[in-house]
SERO-4910 file (N, C-alpha, C, O; in steps of 0.05 Angstrom, whole numbers):
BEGIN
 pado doro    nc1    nc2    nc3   cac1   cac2   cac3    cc1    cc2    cc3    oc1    oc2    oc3
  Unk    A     17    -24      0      0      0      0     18     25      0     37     27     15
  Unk    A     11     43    -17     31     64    -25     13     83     -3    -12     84     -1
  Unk    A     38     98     14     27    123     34     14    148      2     15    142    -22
  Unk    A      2    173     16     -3    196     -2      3    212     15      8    204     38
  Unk    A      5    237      9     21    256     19     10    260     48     22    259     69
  Unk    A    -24    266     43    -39    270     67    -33    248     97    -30    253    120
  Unk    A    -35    226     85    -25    207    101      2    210    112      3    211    137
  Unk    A     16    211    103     42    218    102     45    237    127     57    228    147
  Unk    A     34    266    126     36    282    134     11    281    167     12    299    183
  Unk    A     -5    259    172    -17    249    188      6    231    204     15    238    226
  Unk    A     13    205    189     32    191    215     53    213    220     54    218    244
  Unk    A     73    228    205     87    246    209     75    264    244     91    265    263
  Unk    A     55    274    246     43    290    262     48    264    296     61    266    317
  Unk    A     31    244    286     24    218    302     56    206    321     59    199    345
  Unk    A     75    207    299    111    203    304    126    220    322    146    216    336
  Unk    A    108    243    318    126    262    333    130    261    357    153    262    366
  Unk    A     98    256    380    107    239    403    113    216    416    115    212    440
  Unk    A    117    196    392    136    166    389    158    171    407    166    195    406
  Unk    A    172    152    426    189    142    439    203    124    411    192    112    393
  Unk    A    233    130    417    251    118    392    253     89    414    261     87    437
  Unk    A    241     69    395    244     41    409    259     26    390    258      3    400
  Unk    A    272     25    371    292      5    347    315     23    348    313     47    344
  Unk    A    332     13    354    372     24    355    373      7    338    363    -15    341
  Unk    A    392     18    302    419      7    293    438     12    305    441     34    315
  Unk    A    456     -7    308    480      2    323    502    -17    301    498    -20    277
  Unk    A    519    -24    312    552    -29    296    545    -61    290    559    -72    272
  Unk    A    525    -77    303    522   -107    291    496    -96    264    490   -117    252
  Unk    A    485    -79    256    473    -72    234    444    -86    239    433    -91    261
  Unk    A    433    -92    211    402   -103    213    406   -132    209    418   -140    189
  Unk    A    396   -150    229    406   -174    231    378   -188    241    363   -171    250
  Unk    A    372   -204    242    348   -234    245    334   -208    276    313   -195    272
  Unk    A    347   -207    296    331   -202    311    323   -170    313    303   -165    326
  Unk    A    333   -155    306    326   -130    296    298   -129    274    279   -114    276
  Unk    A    302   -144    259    279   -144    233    251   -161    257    228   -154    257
  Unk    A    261   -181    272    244   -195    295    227   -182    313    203   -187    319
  Unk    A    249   -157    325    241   -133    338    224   -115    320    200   -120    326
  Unk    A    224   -103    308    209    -86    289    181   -101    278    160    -88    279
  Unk    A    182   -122    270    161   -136    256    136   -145    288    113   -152    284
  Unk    A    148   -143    316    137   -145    336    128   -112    331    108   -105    319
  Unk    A    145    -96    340    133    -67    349    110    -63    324     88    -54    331
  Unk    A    112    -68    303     99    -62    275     61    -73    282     39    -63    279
  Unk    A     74    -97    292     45   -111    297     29   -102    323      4   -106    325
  Unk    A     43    -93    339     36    -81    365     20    -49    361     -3    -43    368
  Unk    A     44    -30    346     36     -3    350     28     -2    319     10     14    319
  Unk    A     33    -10    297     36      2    265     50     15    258     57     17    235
  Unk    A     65     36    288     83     64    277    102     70    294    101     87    311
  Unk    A    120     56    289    145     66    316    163     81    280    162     84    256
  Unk    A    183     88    317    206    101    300    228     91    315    226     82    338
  Unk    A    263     92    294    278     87    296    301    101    306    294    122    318
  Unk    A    328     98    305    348    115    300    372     95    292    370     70    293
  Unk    A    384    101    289    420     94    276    434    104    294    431    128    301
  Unk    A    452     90    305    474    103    328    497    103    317    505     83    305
  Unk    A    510    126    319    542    140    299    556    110    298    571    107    279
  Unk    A    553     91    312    573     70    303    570     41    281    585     23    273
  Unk    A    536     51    275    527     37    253    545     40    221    560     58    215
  Unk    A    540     26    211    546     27    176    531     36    166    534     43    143
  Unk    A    511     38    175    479     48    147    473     83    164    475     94    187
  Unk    A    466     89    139    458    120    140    423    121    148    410    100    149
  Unk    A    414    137    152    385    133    178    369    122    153    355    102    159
  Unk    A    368    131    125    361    122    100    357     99     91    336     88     83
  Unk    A    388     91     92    394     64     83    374     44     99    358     29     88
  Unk    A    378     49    126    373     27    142    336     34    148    324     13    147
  Unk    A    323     51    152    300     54    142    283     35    120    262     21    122
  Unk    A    300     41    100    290     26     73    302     -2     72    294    -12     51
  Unk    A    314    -17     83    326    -49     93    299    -45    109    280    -42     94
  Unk    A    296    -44    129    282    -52    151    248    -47    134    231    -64    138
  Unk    A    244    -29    122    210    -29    108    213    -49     96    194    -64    102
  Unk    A    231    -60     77    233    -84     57    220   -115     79    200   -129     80
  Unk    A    246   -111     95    249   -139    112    216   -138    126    206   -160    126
  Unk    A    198   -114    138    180   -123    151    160   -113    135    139   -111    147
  Unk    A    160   -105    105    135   -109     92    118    -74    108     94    -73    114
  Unk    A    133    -55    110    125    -37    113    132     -9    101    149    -10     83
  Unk    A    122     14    108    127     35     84    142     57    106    133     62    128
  Unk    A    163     68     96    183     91    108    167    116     98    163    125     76
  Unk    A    159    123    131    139    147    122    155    176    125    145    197    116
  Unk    A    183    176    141    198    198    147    225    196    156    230    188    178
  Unk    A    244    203    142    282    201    146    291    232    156    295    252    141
  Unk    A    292    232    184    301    263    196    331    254    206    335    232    217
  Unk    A    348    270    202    379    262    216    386    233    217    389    218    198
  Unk    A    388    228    244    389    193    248    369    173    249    368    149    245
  Unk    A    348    196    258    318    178    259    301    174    240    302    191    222
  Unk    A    281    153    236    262    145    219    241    136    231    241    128    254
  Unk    A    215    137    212    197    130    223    176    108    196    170    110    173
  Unk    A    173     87    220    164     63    191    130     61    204    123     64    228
  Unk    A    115     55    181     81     50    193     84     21    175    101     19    158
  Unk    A     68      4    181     58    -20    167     21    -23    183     14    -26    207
  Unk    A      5    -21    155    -25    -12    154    -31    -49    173    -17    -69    170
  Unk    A    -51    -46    189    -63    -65    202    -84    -76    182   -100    -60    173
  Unk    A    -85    -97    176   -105   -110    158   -129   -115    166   -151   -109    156
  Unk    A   -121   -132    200   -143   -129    217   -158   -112    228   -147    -94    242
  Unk    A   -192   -111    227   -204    -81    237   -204    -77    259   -204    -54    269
  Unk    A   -204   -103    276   -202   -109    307   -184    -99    320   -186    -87    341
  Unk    A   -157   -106    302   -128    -99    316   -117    -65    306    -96    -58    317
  Unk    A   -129    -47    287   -124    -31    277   -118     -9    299   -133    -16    317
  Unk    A   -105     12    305    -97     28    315    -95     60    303    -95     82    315
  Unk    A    -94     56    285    -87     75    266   -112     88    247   -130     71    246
  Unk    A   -115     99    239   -145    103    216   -130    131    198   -127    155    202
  Unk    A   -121    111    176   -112    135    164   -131    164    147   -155    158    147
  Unk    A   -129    181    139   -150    194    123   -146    187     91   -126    179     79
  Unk    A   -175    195     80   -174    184     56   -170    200     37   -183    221     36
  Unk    A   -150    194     14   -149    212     -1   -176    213    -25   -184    193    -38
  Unk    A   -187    237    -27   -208    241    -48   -197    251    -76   -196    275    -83
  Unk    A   -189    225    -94   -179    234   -125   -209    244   -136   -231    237   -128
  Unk    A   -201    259   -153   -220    265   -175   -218    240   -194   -197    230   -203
  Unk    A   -246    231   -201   -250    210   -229   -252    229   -252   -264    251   -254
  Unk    A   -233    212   -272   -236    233   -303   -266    217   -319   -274    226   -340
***
């Protein structure tokens, strides 16, 4: 599911008072990192990250590894930190309600 700007600019708002719960650090993105994230993902939909100066990956790089590995979309890359959402399928377990974008039909 591709974010739209409005959305975008909704979890953006929602992130801002996120606690950074995922550290890259110098062992990189590895089995239990992608383990960790794919837990927080299913828990909250929207954490955020950071990269610590002793990592190899740039807040970017490792952002976009970690959306791949847990099947989620990189909604924001500031400095070191990032912020990933992955949409709840379930309506039960949903947390999130994004807004809808209204295209015009031609």
């Amino acid at each position: 599911m591709e974010l739209t700007s409005k959305q975008r600019a909704q979890l953006r708002g929602m992130a801002s008072t996120l606690d950074t719960i995922l550290h890259v650090g110098k062992d990189g993105i590895g089995d239990n990192l992608v383990k960790q994230a794919n837990d927080a993902l299913e828990a909250r939909e929207l954490i955020k990250g950071r990269v610590l100066e002793n990592s190899m990956y740039t807040a970017r790089e490792a952002a976009e590894e970690l959306a791949v590995a847990t099947r989620s979309e990189v909604v924001q890359v500031i400095g070191s930190k990032f912020v990933l959402y992955r949409y709840q399928h379930n309506k039960d377990k949903r947390k999130i309600e994004l807004v809808r974008d209204r295209k015009k039909s031609i």
